[in-house]
C-alpha positions in Angstrom: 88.9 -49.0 37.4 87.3 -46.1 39.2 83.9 -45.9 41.0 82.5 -43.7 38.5 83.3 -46.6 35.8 81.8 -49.0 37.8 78.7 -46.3 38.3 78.8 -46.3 34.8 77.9 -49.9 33.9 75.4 -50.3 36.5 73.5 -46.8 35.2 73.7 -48.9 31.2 72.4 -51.9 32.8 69.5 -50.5 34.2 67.5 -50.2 31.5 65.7 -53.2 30.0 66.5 -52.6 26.6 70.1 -52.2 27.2 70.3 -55.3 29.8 68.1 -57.8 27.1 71.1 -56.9 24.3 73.9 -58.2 27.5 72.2 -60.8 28.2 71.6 -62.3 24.7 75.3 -61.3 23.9 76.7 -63.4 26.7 76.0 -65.9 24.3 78.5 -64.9 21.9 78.7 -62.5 19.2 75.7 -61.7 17.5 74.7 -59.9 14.2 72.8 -56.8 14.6 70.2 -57.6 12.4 69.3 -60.3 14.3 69.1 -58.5 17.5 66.3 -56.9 17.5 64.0 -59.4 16.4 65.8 -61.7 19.6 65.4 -58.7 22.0 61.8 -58.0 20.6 62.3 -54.3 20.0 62.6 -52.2 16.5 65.4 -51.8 14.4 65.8 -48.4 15.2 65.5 -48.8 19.4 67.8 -51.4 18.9 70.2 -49.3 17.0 70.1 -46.3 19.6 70.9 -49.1 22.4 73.7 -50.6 20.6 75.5 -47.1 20.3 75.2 -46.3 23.4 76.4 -49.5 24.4 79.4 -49.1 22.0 80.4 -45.7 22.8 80.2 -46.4 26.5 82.8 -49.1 26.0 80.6 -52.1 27.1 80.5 -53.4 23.5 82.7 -53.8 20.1 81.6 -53.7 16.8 83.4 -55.4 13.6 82.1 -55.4 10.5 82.1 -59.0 8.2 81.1 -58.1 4.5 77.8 -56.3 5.0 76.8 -57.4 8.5 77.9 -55.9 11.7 78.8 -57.9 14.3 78.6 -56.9 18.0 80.2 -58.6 21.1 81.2 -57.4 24.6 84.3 -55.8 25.4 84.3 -54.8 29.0 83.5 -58.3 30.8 82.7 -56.5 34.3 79.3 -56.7 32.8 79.9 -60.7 33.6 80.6 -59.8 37.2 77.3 -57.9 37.0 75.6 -61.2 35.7 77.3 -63.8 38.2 76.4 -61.5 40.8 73.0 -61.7 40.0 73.3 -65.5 39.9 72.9 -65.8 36.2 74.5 -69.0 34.8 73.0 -68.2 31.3 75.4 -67.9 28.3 78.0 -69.5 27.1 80.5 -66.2 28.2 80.0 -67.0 31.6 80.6 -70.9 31.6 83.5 -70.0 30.1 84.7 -68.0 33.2 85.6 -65.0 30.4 85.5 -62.8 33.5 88.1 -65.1 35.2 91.1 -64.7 32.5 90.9 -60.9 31.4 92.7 -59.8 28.5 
């Protein structure tokens, strides 16, 4: 990957919104009506942060009957979060960021 892809997720990150949604996603997949109440934001904040989360590559979407599920899909963001010494999550006890795909 390049610098400006690393750039990139470290500029998404940044923000608190944005970081909260990681963080409660290293957990595992998560519906997105859920999230904001877990994140304590609103629906529509929430929305806006998961978009541009999605359409930065970070996170995947897939839709199960009327929900939408979101995960992450570019697990540099786990590097991120063991760098910062975060042992949260199930993600990273799994060493995800070990065994890419």
């Amino acid at each position: 990957m390049s610098e400006k892809d690393d750039l990139k997720i470290l500029k998404v990150l940044s923000e608190e919104t944005r970081y909260r949604i990681i963080k409660l996603l290293l957990n595992g997949e998560r519906c997105a009506c859920e999230i904001p109440g877990l994140i304590r934001r609103t629906q529509s904040n929430t929305s806006m942060h998961l978009s541009m989360l999605s359409k930065s590559g970070i996170l995947k979407s897939r839709r199960d009957g009327k929900k939408i599920l979101y995960s992450i899909q570019d697990f540099r963001v786990c590097d991120v979060f063991n760098a910062l010494c975060c042992s949260e999550g199930k993600i990273l006890k799994e060493n995800c960021c070990v065994s890419r795909k």
